[in-house]
C-alpha positions as CSV (number, residue, x, y, z in Angstrom):
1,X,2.5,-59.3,61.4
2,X,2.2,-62.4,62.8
3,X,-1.5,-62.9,62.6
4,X,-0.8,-62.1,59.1
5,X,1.6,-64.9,58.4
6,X,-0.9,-67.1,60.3
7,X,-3.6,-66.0,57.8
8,X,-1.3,-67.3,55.1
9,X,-1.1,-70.7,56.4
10,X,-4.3,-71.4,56.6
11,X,-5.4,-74.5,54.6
12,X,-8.2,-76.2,53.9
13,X,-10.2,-80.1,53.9
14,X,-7.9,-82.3,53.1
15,X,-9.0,-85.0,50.4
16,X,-9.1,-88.3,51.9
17,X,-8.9,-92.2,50.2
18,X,-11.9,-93.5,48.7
19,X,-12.6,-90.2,46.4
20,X,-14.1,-88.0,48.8
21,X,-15.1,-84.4,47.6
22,X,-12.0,-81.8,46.8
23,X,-10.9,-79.4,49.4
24,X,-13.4,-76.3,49.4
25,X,-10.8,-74.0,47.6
26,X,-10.8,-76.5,44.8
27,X,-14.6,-76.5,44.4
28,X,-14.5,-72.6,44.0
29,X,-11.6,-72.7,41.8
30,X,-13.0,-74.9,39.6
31,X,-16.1,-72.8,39.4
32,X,-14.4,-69.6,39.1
33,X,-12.0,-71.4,36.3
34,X,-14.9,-72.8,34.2
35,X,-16.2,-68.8,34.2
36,X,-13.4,-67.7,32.8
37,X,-12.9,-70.1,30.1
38,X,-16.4,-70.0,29.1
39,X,-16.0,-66.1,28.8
40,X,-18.9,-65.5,31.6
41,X,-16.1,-63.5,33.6
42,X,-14.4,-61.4,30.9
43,X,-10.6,-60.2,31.1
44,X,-10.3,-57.6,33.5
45,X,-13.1,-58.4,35.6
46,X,-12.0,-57.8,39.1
47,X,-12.3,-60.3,42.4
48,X,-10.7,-60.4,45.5
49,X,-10.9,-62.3,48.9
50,X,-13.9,-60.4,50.1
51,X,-16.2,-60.5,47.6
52,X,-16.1,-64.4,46.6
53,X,-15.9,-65.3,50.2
54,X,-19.2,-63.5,50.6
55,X,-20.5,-65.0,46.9
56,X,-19.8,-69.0,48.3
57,X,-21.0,-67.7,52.0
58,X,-17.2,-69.5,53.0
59,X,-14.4,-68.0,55.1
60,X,-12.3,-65.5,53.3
61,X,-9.3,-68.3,53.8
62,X,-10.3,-70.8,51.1
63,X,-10.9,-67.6,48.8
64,X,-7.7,-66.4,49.0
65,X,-6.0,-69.8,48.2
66,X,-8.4,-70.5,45.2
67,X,-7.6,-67.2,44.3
68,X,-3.6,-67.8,44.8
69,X,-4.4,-70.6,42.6
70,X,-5.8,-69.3,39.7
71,X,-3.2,-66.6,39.9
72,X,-0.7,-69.6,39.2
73,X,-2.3,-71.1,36.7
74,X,-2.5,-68.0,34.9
75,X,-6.9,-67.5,34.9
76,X,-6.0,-64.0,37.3
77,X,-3.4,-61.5,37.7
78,X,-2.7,-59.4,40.6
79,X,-4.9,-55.7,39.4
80,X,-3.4,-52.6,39.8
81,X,-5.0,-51.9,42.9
82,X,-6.3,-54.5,45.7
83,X,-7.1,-58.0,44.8
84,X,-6.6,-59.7,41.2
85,X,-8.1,-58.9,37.5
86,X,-8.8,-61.7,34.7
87,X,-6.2,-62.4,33.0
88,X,-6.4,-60.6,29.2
89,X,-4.7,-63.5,28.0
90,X,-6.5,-66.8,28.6
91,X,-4.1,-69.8,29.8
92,X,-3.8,-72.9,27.9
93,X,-5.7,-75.2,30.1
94,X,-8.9,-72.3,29.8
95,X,-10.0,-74.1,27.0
96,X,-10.6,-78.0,29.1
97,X,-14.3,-78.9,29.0
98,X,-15.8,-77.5,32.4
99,X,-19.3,-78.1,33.4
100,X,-22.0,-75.0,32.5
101,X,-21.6,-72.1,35.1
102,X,-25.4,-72.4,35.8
103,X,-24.8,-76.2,36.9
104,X,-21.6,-75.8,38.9
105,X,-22.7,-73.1,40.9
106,X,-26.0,-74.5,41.8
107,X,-25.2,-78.2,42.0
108,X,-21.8,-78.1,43.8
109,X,-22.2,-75.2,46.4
110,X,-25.4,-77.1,47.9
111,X,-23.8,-79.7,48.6
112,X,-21.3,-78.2,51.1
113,X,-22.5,-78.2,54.4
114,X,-22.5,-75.9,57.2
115,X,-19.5,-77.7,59.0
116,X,-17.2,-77.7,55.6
117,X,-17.6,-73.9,55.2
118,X,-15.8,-73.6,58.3
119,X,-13.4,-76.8,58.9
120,X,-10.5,-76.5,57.1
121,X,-10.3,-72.8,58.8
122,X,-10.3,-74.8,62.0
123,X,-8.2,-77.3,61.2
124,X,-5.2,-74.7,60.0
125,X,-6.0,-72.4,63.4
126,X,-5.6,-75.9,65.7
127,X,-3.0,-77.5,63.9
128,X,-0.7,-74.4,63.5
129,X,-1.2,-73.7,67.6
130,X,-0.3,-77.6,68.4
131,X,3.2,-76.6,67.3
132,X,3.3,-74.2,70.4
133,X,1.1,-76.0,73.2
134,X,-1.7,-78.1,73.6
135,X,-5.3,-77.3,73.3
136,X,-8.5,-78.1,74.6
137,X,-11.3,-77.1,72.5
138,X,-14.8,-75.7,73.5
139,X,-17.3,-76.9,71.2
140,X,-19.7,-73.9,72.8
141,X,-17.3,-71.3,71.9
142,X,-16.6,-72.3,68.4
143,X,-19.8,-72.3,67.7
144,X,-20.7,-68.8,69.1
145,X,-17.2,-68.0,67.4
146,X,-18.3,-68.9,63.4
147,X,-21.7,-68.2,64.6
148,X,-23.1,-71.9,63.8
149,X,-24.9,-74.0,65.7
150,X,-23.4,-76.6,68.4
151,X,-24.6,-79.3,66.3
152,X,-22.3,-78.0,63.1
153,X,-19.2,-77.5,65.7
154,X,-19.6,-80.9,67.2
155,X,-19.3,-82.5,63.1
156,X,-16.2,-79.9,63.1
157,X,-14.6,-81.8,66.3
158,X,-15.5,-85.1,64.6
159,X,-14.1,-84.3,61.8
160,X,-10.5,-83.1,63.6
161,X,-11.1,-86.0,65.8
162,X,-10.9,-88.5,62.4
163,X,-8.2,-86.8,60.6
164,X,-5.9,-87.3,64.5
165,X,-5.9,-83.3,65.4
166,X,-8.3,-83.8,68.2
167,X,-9.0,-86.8,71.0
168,X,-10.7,-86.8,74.1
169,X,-8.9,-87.0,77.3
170,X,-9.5,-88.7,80.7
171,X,-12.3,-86.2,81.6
172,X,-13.7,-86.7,78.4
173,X,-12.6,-82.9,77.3
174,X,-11.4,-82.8,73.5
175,X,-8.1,-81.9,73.0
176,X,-5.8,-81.4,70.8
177,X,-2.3,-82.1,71.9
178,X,1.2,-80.2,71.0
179,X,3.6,-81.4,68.9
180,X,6.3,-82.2,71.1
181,X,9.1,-84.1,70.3
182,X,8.3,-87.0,71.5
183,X,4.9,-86.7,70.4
184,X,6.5,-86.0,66.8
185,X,8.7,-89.2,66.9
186,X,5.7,-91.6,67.7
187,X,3.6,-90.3,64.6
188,X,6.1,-90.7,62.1
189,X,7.6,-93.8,63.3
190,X,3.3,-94.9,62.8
191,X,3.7,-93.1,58.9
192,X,7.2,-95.7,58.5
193,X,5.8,-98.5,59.2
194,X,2.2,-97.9,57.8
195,X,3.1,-95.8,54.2
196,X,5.8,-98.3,52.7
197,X,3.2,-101.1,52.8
198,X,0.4,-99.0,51.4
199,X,3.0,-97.5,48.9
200,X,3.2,-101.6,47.8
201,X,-0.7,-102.4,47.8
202,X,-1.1,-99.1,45.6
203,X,2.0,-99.4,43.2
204,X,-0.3,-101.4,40.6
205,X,-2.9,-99.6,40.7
206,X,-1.4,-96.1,39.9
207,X,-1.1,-95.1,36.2
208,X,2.5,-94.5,34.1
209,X,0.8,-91.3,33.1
210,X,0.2,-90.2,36.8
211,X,3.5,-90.7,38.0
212,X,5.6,-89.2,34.9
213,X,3.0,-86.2,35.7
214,X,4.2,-86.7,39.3
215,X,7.9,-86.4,38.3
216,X,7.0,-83.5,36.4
217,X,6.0,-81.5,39.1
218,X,9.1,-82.5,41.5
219,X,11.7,-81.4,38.6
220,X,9.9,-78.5,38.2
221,X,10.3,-77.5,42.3
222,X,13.6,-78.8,41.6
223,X,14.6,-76.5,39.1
224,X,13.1,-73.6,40.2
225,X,13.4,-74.4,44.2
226,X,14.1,-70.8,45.3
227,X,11.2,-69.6,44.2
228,X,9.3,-72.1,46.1
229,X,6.5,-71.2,48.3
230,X,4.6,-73.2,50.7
231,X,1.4,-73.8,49.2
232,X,3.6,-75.3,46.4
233,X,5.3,-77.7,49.1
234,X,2.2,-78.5,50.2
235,X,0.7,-79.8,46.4
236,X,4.2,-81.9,46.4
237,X,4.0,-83.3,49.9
238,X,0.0,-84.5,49.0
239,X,0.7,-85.7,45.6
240,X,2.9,-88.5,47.4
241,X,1.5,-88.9,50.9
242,X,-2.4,-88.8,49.9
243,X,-3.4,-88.8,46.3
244,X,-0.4,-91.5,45.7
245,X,-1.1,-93.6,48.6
246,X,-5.0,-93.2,47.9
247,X,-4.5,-96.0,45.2
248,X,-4.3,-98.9,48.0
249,X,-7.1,-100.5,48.2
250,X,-7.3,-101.4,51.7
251,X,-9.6,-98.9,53.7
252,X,-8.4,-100.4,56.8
253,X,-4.8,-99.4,56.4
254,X,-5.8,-96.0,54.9
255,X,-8.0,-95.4,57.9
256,X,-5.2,-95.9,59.9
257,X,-2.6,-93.8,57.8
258,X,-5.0,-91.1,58.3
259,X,-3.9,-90.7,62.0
260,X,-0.6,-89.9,61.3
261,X,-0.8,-87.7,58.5
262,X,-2.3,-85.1,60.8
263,X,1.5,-84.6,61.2
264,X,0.6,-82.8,57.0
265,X,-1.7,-80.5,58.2
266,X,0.9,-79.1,60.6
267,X,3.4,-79.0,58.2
268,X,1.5,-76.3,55.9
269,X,1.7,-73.8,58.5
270,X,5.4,-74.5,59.2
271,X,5.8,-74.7,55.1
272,X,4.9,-71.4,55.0
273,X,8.5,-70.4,56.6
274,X,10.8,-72.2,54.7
275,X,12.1,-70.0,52.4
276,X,13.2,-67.9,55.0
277,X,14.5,-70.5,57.5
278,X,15.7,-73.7,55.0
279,X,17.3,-73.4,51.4
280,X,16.5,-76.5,49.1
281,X,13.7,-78.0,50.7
282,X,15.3,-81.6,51.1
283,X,12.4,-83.5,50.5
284,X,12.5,-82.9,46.7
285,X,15.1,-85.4,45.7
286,X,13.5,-88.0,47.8
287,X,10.3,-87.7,46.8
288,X,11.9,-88.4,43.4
289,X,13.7,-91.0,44.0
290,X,10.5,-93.0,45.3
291,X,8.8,-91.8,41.8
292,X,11.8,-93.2,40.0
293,X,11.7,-96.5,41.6
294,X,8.1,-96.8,40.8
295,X,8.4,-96.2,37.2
296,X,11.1,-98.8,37.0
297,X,8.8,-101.3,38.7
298,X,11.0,-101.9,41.8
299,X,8.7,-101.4,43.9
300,X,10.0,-103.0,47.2
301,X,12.8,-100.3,46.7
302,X,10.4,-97.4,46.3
303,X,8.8,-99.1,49.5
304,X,12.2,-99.0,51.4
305,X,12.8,-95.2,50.1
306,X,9.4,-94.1,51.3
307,X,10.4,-95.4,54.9
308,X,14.1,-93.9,54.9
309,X,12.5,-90.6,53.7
310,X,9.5,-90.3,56.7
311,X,12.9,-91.5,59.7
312,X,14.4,-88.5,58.0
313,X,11.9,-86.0,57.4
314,X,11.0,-86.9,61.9
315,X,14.3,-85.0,62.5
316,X,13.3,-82.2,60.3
317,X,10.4,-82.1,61.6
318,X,11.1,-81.7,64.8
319,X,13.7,-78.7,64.0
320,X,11.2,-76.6,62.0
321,X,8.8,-76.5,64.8
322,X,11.3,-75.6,67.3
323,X,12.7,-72.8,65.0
324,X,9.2,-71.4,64.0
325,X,7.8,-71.8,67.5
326,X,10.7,-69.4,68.0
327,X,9.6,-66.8,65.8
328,X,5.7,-66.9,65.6
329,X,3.1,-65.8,68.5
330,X,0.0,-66.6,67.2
331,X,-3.3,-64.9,68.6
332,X,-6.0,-65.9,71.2
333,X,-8.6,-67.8,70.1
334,X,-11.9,-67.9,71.8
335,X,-12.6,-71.2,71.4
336,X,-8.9,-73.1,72.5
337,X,-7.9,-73.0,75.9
338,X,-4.2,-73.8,76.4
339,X,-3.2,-77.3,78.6
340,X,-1.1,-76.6,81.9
């Protein structure tokens, strides 16, 4: 059971400032949503994890969430049987021009390499352990793990070493450390100081459109916040601290947020036990209040809300870890060796 609810927390390549490519789930979404529209996969055509992990050549845990994903945006329903069926009824965003299948699949799946069919896999695996211990992480035995070569598991470790999951330690070992407390405290205390002033740099550079869009989504959770799941929490928590902040301009400072916001990737495993362990998820209203202050122009005040929400959310923080940690045992990895 518990390797199960790991399973369900695993995420995928976070987008980064700067435009960078959208996470691997999104690519095949996309792809998978343009066939449907254009009628190339008819209603009641049948998918499931398996079978378009094996079509991308990815991991079966990007499937599954472009596959959640469609589900919600009604493209799928769940079959009968195992796995989901196109939907009989086409959705009202089916009919938003997509590129031809014949171009999407060709042009977009080549450009994903080796280490992106596997990394957001990794990420989820190391980030979801760090809330139990820290890690050191053999490079040889991820690679004999995903069967890749050490070359593709070193960009992996780059990667995780860029986005703050991994860093090398006196003996030159990568590691990725837990998520104590303390540990806890320092990155958000980095995220309220650093996020208000990129909050201020981006303010006029983000669209009336985008943030109404943005407040759209938060009432939405609002109103229908029992029925909340984690990947949902996780859309919310990005819209704000990524694709918001993503507006400023200053690569310096986003570089530097970037450390920090490792703390997000942690979060979508512990997301994934919120309805069961936390009612309202409190963020909602102060992610809103931020939006509201925006879209009255006061932006020093959004600024100052952004910082009073991250010294809050540290607490919370620190409580869900220590309550899942409680609860969750996740299984051995080859490739992570747990620090004394």
């Amino acid at each position: 059971m518990a390797d199960a609810r790991m399973a369900d927390a695993e995420e995928q390549k976070p987008k980064v400032a700067g435009g960078a490519a959208p996470r691997l789930y999104q690519q095949v979404y996309e792809i998978i949503a343009g066939q449907v529209a254009q009628g190339v996969l008819g209603p009641g055509t049948r998918l499931n994890e398996s079978s378009v992990a094996e079509q991308f050549g990815i991991s079966r845990a990007p499937a599954r969430q472009a596959l959640a994903e469609l589900e919600r945006e009604g493209f799928l329903e769940k079959s009968s049987g195992r796995g989901y069926e196109v939907s009989r009824s086409r959705p009202d965003n089916a009919s938003t021009p997509v590129a031809p299948p014949e171009a999407t699949d060709d042009v977009r799946l080549t450009q994903l390499s080796s280490w992106e069919k596997i990394y957001g896999e990794v990420e989820s695996e190391i980030a979801a352990r760090c809330s139990f211990a820290g890690w050191r992480v053999n490079e040889t035995e991820l690679a004999r793990f995903y069967d890749v070569s050490r070359t593709v598991a070193r960009d992996v470790v780059g990667r995780l070493q860029q986005r703050g999951i991994v860093r090398k330690d006196d003996r030159a070992r990568w590691i990725a450390p837990a998520m104590t407390p303390d540990h806890v405290g320092e990155l958000y205390e980095l995220r309220w100081l650093l996020e208000p002033v990129a909050l201020e740099k981006a303010a006029a550079r983000i669209s009336a459109e985008d943030l109404a869009t943005m407040r759209e989504h938060l009432q939405s959770a609002m109103d229908n916040a029992a029925e909340l799941a984690g990947p949902d929490l996780d859309r919310l928590e990005e819209e704000l601290h990524v694709t918001l902040l993503g507006h400023c301009d200053n690569r310096t400072l986003m570089q530097a947020i970037s450390l920090p916001q490792a703390l997000l990737v942690t979060h979508r495993f512990l997301y994934q036990w919120m309805p069961r362990l936390f009612g309202s998820e409190p963020f909602l209203p102060e992610h809103m209040e931020i939006i509201d202050r925006l879209k009255a122009g006061r932006v020093g005040d959004a600024a100052a809300s952004l910082r009073a929400h991250l010294e809050i959310s540290r607490d919370r923080a620190i409580d869900r870890i220590t309550r899942v940690t409680r609860e969750v045992h996740p299984h051995d990895l080859p490739y992570l060796e747990k620090l004394d």
